[in-house]
C-alpha positions as a Python dict, from the first residue, in 0.01 Angstrom:
ca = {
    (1, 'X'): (0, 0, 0),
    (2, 'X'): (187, 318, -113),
    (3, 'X'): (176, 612, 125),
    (4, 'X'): (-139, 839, 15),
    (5, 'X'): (-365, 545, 4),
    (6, 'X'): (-245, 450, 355),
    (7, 'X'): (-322, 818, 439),
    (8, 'X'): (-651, 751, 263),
    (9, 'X'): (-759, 460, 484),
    (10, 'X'): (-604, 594, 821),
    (11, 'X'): (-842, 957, 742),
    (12, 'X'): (-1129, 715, 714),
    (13, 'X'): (-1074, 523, 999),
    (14, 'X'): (-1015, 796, 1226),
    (15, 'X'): (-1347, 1004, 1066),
    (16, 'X'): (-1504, 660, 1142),
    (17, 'X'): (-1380, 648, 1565),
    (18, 'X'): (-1406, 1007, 1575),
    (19, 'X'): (-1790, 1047, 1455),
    (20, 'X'): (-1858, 698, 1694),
    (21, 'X'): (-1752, 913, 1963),
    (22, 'X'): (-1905, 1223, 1928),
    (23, 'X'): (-2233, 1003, 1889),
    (24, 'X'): (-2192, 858, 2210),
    (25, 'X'): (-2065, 1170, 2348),
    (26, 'X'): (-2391, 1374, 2268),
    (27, 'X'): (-2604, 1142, 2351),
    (28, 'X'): (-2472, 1075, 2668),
    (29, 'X'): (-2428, 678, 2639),
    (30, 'X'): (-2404, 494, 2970),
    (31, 'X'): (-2151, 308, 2780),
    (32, 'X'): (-1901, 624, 2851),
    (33, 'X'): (-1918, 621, 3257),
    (34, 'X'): (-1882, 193, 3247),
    (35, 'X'): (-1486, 142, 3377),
    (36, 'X'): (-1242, 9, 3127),
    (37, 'X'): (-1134, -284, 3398),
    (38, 'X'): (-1420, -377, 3633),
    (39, 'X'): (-1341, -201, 3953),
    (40, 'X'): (-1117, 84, 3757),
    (41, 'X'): (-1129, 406, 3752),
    (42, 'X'): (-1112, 521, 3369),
    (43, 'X'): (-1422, 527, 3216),
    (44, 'X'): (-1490, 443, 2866),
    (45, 'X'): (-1589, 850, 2807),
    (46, 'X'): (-1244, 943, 2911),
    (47, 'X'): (-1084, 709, 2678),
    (48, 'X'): (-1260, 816, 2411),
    (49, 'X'): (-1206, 1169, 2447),
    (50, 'X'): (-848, 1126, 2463),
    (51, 'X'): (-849, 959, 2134),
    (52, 'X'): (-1100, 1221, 2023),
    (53, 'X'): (-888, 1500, 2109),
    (54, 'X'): (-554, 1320, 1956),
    (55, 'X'): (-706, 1218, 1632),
    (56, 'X'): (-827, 1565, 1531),
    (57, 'X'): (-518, 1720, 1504),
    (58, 'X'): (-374, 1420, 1326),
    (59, 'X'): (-627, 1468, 1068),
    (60, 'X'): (-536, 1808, 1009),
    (61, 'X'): (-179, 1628, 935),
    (62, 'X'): (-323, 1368, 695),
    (63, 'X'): (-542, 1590, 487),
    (64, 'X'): (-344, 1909, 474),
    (65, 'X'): (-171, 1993, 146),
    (66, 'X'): (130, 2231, 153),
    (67, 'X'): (145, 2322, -199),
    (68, 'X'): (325, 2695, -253),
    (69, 'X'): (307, 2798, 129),
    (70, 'X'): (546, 3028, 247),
    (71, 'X'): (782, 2816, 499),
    (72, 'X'): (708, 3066, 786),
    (73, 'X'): (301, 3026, 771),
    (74, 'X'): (373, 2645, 685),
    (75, 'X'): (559, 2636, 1018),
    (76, 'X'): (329, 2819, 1215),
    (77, 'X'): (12, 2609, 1068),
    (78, 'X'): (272, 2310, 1191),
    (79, 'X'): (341, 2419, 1538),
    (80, 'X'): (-40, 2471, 1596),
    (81, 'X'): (-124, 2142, 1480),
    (82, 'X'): (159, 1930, 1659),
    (83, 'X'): (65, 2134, 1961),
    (84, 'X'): (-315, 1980, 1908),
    (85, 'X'): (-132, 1638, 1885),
    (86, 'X'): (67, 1659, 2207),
    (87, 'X'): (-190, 1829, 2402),
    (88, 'X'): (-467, 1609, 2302),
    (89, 'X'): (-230, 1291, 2392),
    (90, 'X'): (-193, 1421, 2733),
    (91, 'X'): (-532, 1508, 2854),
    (92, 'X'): (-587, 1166, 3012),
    (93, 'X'): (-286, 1231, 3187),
    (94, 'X'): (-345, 1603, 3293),
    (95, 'X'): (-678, 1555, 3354),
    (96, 'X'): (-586, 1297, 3603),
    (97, 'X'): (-293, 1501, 3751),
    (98, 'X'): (-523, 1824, 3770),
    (99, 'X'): (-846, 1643, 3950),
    (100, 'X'): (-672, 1299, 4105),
    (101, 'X'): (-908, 1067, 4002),
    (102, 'X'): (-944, 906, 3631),
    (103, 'X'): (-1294, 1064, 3550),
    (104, 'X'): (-1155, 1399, 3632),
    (105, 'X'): (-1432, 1486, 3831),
    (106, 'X'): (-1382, 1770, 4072),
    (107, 'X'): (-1510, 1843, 4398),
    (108, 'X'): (-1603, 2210, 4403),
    (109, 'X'): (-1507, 2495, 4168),
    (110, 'X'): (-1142, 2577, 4262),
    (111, 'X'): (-794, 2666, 4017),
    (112, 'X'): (-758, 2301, 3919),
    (113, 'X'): (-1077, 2271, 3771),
    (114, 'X'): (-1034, 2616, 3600),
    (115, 'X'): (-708, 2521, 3436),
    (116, 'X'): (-865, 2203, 3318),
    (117, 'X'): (-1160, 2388, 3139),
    (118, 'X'): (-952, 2605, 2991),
    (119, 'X'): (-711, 2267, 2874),
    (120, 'X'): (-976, 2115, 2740),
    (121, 'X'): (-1124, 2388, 2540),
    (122, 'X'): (-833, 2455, 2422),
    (123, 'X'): (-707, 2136, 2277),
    (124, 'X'): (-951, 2109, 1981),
    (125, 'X'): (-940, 2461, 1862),
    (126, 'X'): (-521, 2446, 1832),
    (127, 'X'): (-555, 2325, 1449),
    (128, 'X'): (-785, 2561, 1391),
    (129, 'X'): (-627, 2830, 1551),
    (130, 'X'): (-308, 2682, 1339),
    (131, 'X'): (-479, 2737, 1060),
    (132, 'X'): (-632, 3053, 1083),
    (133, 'X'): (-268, 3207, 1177),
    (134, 'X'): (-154, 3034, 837),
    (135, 'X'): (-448, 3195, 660),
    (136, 'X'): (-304, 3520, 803),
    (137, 'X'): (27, 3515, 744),
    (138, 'X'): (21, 3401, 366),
    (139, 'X'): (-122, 3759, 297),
    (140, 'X'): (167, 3932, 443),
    (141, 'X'): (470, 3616, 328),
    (142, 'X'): (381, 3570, 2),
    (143, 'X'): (571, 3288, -157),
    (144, 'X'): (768, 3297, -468),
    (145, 'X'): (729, 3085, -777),
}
């Protein structure tokens, strides 16, 4: 399998996960709060998220053409992008470090939980955001042909 068909199948795939969890997700499946081991403490959401939130950006990867872009808005639309990548790899692990429990629920509004919102917002708009800032720059680094 040469490499853009692989790239084919893998976008696919992921669409495929990603879509199954934002179904479950918005309908609020009492699949997502059943633990992953029988007397654990991740829940199936959790999981799920994660992947969610580490497959986006990688999609943005996959799909993303860089024909005649200016290497300092290409770079930028990168940075964004891996940043999506890394951060959405480690929200299992913040979330747990940030509320001390796997289903990062918190007990009472404090810093902690703040931080976490603001993580977890923040972790799905990075491509975009990437993006955007891409959009931007081209207009002022134009490249040459």
């Amino acid at each position: 399998m040469n490499k853009r068909k692989f790239q084919i199948v893998f976008f696919l795939i992921s669409i495929a996960i990603q879509g199954l969890a934002l179904i479950l997700l918005v309908t609020a499946s009492k699949f997502l709060v059943q633990p992953m081991v029988p007397g654990g403490g991740l829940p199936w959401g959790n999981l799920l998220t994660g992947l969610l939130f580490t497959l986006f950006p990688i999609n943005f990867l996959v799909i993303r053409r860089q024909a005649h872009v200016h290497p300092v808005p290409r770079k930028v639309y990168y940075a964004f992008v891996y940043a999506g990548v890394v951060f959405g790899f480690l929200w299992l692990f913040v979330s747990y470090f940030l509320s001390g429990n796997w289903s990062a629920s918190f007990h009472g509004e404090d810093t902690r939980s703040a931080i976490w919102q603001y993580y977890t917002y923040t972790t799905p708009l990075l491509p975009f955001i990437g993006y955007f800032a891409m959009r931007l720059l081209m207009v002022f680094f134009k490249n040459v042909r």
